[in-house]
C-alpha positions as CSV (number, residue, x, y, z in Angstrom):
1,X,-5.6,0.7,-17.9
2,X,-5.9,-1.4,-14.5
3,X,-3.2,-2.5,-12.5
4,X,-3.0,-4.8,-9.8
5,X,0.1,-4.9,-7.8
6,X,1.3,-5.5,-4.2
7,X,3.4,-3.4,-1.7
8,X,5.4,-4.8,1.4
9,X,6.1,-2.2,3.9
10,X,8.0,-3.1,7.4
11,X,6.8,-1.2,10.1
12,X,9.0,1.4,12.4
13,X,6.6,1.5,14.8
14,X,5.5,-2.3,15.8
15,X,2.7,-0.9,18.7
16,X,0.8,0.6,16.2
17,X,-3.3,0.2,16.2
18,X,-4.3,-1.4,13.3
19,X,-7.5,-0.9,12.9
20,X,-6.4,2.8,13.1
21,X,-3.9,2.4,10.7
22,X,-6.2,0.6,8.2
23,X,-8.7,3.7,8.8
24,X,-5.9,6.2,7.9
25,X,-4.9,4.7,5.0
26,X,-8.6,4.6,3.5
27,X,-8.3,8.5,4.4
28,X,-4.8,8.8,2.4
29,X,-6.4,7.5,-1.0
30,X,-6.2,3.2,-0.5
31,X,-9.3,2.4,-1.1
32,X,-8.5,0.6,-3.7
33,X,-6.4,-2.2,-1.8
34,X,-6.8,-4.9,0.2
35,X,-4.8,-4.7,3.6
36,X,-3.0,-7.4,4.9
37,X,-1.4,-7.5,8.3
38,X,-0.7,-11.1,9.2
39,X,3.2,-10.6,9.6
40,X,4.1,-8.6,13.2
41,X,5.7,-5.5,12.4
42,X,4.9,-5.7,8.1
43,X,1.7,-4.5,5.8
44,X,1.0,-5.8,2.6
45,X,-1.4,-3.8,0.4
46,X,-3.0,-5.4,-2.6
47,X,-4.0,-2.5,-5.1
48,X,-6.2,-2.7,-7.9
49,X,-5.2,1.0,-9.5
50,X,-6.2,2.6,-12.9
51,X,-3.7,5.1,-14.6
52,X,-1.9,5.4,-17.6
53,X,0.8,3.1,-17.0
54,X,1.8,1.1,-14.8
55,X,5.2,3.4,-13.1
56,X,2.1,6.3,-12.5
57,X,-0.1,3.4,-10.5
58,X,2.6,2.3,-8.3
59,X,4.5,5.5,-7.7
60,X,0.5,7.4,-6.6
61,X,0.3,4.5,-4.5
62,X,3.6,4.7,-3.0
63,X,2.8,8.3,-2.2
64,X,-0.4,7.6,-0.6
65,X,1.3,5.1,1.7
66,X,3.7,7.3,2.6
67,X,1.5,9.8,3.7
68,X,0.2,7.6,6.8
69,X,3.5,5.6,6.9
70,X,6.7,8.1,5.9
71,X,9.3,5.9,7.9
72,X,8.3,2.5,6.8
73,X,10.4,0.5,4.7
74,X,9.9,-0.8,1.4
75,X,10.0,-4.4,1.4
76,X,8.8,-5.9,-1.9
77,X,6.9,-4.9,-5.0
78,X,5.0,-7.0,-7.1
79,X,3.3,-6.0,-10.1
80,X,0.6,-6.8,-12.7
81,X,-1.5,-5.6,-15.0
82,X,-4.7,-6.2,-16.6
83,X,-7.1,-4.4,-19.6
């Protein structure tokens, strides 16, 4: 299945280059999102993720994330999914 779903992160470090950090997460596995920085100091990532169900999406996600990001914040979670 595909699953689209959104994740809100608030940012430790608020100096950070995003054009960088947009480069790094490609790197990490997010290709499959959008990346939204329109907020100072948040990122919003729009996935589009196949997997099993929808917990496996997220949570691979999540860990990508966290591989470029490990002390940003969780902020919101939204998710749907599609055939």
């Amino acid at each position: 299945m595909v699953f689209t779903f959104k994740l809100s992160y608030e940012l430790i470090d608020r100096d950070v280059d995003i054009d960088v950090l947009i480069e790094r997460l490609g790197e990490a596995g997010c290709t499959d999102a959008l990346v939204g920085v329109g907020h100072p100091g948040r990122i919003t990532l729009d996935f589009t993720r196949q997997a099993h169900d929808v917990l496996a999406a997220r949570a691979s996600a999540q860990a990508d994330v966290r591989r470029v990001l490990p002390d940003a914040k969780l902020k919101e979670v939204d998710v749907n999914y599609f055939n």
